[in-house]
N, C-alpha and C positions, 0 to 999 in steps of 0.2 A: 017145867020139864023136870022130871026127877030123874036124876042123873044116877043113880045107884054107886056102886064101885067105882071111883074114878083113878083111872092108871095115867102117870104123865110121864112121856115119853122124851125124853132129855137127848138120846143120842139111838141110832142103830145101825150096827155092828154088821155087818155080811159075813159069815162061815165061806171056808172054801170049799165046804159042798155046795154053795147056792144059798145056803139057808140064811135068817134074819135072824137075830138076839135084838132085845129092846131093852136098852139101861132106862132107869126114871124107877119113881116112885109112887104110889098111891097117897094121892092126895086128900079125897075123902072118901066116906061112907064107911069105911071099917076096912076091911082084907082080902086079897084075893088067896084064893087055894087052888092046887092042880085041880083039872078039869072047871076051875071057871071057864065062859063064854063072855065074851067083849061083845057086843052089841052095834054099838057107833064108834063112830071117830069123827071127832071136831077141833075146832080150833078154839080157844075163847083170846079173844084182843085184847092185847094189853101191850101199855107201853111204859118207859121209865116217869111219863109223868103222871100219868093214872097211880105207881106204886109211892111217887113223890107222896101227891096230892091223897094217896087213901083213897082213893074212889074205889068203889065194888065193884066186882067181875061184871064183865059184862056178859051179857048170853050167849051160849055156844053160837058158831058159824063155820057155814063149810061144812055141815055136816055130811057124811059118808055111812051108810047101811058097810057093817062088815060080821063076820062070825066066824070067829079069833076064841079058837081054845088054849087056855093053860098046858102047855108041856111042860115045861121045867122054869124051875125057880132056884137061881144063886145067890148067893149072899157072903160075902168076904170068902170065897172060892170052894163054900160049902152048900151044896145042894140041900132045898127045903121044902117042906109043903105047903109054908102058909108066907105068907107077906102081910106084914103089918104095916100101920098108915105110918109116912116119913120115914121110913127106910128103903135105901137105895138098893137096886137090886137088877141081877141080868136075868130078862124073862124072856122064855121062847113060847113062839106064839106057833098053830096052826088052824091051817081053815082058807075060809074065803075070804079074799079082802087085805091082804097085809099087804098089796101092792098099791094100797091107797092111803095105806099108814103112813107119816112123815114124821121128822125130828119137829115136837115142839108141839102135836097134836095131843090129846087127850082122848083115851079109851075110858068108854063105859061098859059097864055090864046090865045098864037097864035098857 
C-alpha cells in the first residue's frame, strides 16, 4: 500500500465554534501544504514491546475512506503553508470524515 504523505495525529483540540485542530506531525513521505487532501485514516499497531524489540510497523488497520483538506497550518504560534516531515504542528482540517478521525490515527494523502 503506498501510503503517500503520512500525518500523525498525537491529540485533537475542539474550538468553541465546534470546529477540530489536529496537533501531530508528519511522519513520512515529505510535506503537506495548504490545500492538501488526506485520503484515509488508519491505525498502525504498535506496542512498547514491538518499539523494545525493533520490530517494523505493522500494516495499516481500521482503515476509514475520508477527504480532509488542508486549512491552516501552525507552527510555535505562527501560521504557515508548508509542514515539513518531524515537525510538530496544529493543523485544521476540512471536509468529510474528521468524525472518523481519532487521537493516535494516521492520515494519508494517497
Amino acid at each position: 500500500m503506498d501510503r503517500g504523505v503520512e500525518f500523525f495525529v498525537d491529540t485533537i483540540l475542539l474550538a468553541k465554534d465546534g470546529g477540530k485542530s489536529y496537533v501531530g506531525y508528519v511522519n513520512s513521505g515529505g510535506s503537506i501544504s495548504l490545500g492538501d487532501v488526506f485520503h484515509v485514516a488508519y491505525v498502525i499497531p504498535r506496542t512498547i514491546e514491538d518499539v523494545r524489540m525493533e520490530r517494523p510497523l505493522s500494516p495499516p488497520a481500521n482503515i476509514r475512506s475520508v477527504c480532509l483538506s488542508v486549512e491552516s497550518i501552525e507552527v510555535m504560534r505562527q501560521k504557515v503553508q508548508q509542514l515539513s516531515h518531524g515537525i510538530t504542528a496544529i493543523v485544521r482540517l476540512a471536509g468529510e470524515g474528521d468524525d472518523l478521525v481519532l487521537q493516535g490515527d494516521w492520515l494519508s494523502t494517497a
